[in-house]
N, C-alpha and C positions, 0 to 999 in steps of 0.2 A: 627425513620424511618419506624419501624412496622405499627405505626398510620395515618403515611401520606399514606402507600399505601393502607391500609384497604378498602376504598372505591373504591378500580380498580378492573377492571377484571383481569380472570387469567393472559390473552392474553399481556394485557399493563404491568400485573409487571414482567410477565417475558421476555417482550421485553428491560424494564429498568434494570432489573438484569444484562441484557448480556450487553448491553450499556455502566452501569459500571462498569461489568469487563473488556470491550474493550476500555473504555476509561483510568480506571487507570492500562493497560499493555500497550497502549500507551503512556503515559506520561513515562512510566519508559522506553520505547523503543527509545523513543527521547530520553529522557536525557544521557543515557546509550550512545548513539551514539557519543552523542558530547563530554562528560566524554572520553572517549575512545580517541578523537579525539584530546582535548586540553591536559588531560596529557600525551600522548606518545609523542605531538610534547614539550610539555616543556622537556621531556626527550630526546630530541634529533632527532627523527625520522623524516626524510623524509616524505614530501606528498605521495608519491606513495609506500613507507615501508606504513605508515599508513592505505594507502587505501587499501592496500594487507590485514591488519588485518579481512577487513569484507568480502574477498572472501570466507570464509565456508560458512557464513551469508547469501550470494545470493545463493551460491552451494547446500544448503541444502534446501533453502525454494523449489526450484524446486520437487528435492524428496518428499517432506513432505506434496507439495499439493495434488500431484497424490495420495499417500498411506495415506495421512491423509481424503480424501476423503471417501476412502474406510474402513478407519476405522471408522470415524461418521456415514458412513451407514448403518455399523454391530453392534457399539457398544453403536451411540447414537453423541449428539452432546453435550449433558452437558459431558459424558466422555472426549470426546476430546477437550473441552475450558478450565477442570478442570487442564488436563496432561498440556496444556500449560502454566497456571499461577504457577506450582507446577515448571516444567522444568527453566520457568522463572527465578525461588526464586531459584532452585540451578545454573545457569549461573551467577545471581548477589552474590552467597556466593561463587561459584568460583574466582572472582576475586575481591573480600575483602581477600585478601590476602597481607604480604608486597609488594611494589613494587619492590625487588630484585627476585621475583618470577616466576614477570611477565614477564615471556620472551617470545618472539611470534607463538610460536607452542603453549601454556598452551593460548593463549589469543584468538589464531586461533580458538583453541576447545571451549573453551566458548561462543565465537560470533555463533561457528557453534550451540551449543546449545540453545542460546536465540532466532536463525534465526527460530528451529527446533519451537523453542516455540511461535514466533510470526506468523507463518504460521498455525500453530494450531488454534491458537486465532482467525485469522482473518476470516477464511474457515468456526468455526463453528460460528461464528460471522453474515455471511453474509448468510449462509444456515441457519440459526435459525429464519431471517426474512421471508423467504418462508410460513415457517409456523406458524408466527404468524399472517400474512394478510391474512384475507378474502380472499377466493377464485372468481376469477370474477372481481376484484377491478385493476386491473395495474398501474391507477394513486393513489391511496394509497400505493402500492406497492412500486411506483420510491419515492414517496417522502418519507418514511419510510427508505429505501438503500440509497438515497440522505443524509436526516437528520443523519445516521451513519458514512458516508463516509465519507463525508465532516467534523463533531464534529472529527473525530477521528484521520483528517490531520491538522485541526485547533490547536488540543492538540497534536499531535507530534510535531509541532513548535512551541509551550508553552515549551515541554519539552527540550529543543535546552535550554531555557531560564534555565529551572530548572536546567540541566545539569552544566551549567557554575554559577548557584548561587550556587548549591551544592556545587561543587567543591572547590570554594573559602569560602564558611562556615563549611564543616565538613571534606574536603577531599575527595581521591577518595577512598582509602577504607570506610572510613565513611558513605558517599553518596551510598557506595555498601548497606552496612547494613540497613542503613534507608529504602532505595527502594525495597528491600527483605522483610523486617516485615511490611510496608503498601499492598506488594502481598500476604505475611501470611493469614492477617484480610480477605481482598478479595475473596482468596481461603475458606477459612473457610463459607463465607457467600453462596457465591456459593454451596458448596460442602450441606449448610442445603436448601437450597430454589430454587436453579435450577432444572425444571422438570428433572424426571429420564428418560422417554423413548423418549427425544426429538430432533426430525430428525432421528431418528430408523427405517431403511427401513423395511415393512413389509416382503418384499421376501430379503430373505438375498443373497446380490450378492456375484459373483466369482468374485476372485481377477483378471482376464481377464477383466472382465466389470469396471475396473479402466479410460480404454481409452475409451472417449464419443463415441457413435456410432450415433451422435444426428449433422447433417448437418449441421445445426444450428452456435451449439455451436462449432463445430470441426472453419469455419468462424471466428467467434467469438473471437476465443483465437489465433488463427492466425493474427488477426487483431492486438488484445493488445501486442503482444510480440513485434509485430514491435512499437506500440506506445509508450511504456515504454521503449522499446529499444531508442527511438529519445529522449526522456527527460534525459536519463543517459548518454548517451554519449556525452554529455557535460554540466550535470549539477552537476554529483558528482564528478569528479576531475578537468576536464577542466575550469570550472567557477571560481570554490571557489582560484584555485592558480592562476589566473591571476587578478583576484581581488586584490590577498593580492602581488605578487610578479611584477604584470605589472601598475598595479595603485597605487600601494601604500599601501591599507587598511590597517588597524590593521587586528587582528586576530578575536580581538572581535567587531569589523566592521561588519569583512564578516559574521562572527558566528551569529550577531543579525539580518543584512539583509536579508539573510537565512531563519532565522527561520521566520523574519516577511514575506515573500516570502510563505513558508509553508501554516502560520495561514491563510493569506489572499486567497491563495487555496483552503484550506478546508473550509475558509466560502462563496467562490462562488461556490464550489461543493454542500452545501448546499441549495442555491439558483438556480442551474441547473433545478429542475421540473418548474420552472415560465420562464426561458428563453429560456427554448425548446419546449414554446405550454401548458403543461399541464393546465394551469391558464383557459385559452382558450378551454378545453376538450380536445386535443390532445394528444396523446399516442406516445412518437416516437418511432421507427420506424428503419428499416436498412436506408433509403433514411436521417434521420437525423444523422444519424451516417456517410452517407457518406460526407453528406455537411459539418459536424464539424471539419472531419477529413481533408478537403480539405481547409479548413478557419485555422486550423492550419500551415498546410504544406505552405499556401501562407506567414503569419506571418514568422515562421524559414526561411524561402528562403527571406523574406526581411531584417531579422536581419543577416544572412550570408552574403546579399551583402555588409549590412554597415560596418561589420566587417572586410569583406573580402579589402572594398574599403578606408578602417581606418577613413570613415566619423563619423566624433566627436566618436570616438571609444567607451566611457565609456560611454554615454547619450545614445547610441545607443544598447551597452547590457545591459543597468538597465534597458530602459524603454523596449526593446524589449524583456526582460525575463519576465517583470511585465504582457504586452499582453500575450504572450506566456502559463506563468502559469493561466491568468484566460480563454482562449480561451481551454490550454491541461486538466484544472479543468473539463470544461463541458462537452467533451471528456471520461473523466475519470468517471464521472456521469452516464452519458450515456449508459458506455461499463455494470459498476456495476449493473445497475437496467436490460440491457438486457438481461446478463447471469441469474440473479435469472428472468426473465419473461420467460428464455425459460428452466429451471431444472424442470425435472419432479418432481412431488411431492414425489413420494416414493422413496426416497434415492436422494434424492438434494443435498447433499454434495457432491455424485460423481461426480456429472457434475460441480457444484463450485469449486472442487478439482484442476479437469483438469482444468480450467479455469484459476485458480489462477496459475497453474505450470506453464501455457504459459506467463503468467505475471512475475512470477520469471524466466523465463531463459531470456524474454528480459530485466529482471533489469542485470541478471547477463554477458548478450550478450553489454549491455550499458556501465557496469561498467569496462568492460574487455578494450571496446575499446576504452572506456576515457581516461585511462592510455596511452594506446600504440598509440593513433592516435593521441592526444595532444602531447606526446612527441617527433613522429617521426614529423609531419606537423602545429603544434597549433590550436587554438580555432576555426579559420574560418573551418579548413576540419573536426574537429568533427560537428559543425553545418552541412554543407555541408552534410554527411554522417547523420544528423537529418531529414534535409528534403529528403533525397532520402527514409529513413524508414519512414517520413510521408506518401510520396506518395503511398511506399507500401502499407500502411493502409488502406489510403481509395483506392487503387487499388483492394484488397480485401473484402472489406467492401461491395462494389456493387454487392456482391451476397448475401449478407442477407435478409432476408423475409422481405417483405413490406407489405401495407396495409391488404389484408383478409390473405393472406400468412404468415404474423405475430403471427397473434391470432391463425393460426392452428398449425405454429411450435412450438408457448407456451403451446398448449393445449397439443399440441403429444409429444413433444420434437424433434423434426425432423430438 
């Protein structure tokens, strides 16, 4: 591995470092999910017991973005990608335990510590490309946060797959162990060849300057909360149990559709800088942001009425989740390349932090009402309640900077 990177710059191996530590705390973040998923229900649990296991999980990423923010600003962002593959490896050696152990408060905490961990990872993850790209480049920039995003939702639905082979070849404590000592080697690698002062704001901020004061980005993460709000509230409980309990699926049906659902995301997120212009020279923009978000919301508002109106019911949410996920992919593209275009350089994670928070409280605002709106009214009123937080989005999206306004809120942060 030494000899293959020998002929890079600094800049590209420490772009690939961080890549594969965010791509194998990925894969074990998938698997880990779906692990979780398939043996508590062979043990008996309810979908909605189940899905309550990963409420720390969403609860705590919110915290972790804000103050993990501010801590890669003070302390660095190799410190904070290291704490999370280390936090990682004890979440997964927590729960290599028998399973008469596991009972749901001890399982609560360890979700809530992997969540603690995976928000770490991702924040110094995405703040770490700021400053590995040339200054002045933005279309190198999206396609750099493109090529991460996207590899790293493609391999969380790889790890859907590993999850459920683990589980059936070594067990689930077994599959705990395994996943723990390939983050050992990881961390170790990291821990000798990730820069030391990297994403280390020059002016060390106060823990006040946690909350952006940057227009911009404040926009910005108001937009994502409502967008990630619309994907979860009907994609992480509402979907997968009417799948498996109104049409029939198996278990590992819905579990492989899923993840091929994922993979197929993350590689049109990948492909997002060529469908939104940049091929062409174009840089988008808040005006593309509004139009994607509006080409979403029309898509949800047409799969709500099929569902609503029970035309071909199942043809109508497979194919209308398949549009759905590649139109909310480029969306998702999108939001990620504009927050790192508008974080100031000196201490980027702060404003990635906040950014990522408003993104965890709408996974965890999504997650909440999946449960509870699916139960009280079904699948058509959490779609319904999809497209009302699309439109939110791009209702708020039409005040972000456009054309020369763009380049000066990236330059200033504003």
């Amino acid at each position: 591995m030494v000899s293959a990177l020998s002929g890079l710059s600094r800049d590209v191996k420490q772009y690939l470092l961080i890549t594969f530590n965010y791509w194998n705390f990925t894969l074990t973040d998938g698997a880990l999910r779906m692990l979780v998923v398939l043996h508590f229900h062979q043990l008996g649990y309810s979908p909605l017991a189940i899905a309550s296991l990963f409420l720390f999980y969403e609860i705590f990423g919110v915290v972790t973005n804000l103050v993990g923010g501010y801590l890669g600003a003070r302390l660095g962002l190799n410190r904070t990608m290291n704490l999370g593959l280390a936090m990682q490896v004890v979440a997964l050696a927590m729960l290599a335990v028998p399973s008469g152990m596991l009972s749901v408060p001890y399982v609560m905490a360890a979700q809530a510590l992997s969540g603690i961990a995976k928000d770490l990872n991702k924040m110094s993850a995405k703040s770490a490309i700021k400053m590995l790209v040339p200054k002045g480049e933005p279309g190198a920039l999206y396609k750099w946060v493109a090529i991460l995003t996207g590899s790293k939702n493609a391999l969380k639905g790889f790890g859907f797959f590993l999850g459920g082979v683990l589980l059936g070849w070594l067990g689930f404590q077994g599959a705990m162990v395994a996943m723990a000592s390939v983050l050992v080697v990881v961390l170790i690698l990291s821990l000798l060849w990730l820069g030391k002062d990297l994403g280390k704001a020059k002016n060390k901020p106060k823990f006040s300057e946690m909350f952006s004061k940057s227009r911009s980005i404040n926009i910005l993460s108001a937009a994502r909360l409502f967008l990630f709000g619309a994907r979860d509230v009907w994609f992480v409980i509402a979907l997968p149990i009417t799948l498996g309990s109104v049409f029939g699926w198996s278990h590992s049906a819905v579990g492989a559709f899923l993840a091929t659902w994922v993979i197929g995301y993350g590689l049109v997120q990948g492909l997002a800088p060529r469908l939104t212009g940049t091929a062409r020279g174009r840089i988008p923009d808040g005006a593309a942001a509004l139009k994607w978000a509006l080409l979403l919301c029309a898509v949800t508002v047409a799969v709500a009425t099929g569902v609503q109106l029970e035309w071909h019911p199942q043809f109508t949410l497979v194919f209308g989740l398949m549009v759905f996920g590649a139109a909310f992919a480029i969306n998702s593209s999108l939001h990620s390349f504009l927050i790192v275009h508008y974080a100031g350089e000196d201490g980027v994670s702060l404003d990635v932090g906040f950014y990522y928070m408003a993104n965890a409280m709408g996974r965890l605002v999504g997650t909440v009402l999946s449960g509870w709106v699916f139960q009280m009214a079904g699948l058509a009123a959490c779609l319904w309640i999809s497209a009302a937080f699309l439109a939110l989005t791009a209702l708020i999206s039409i005040g972000l900077p456009r054309g020369a306004d763009h380049e000066q809120g990236a330059r200033h942060g504003i």
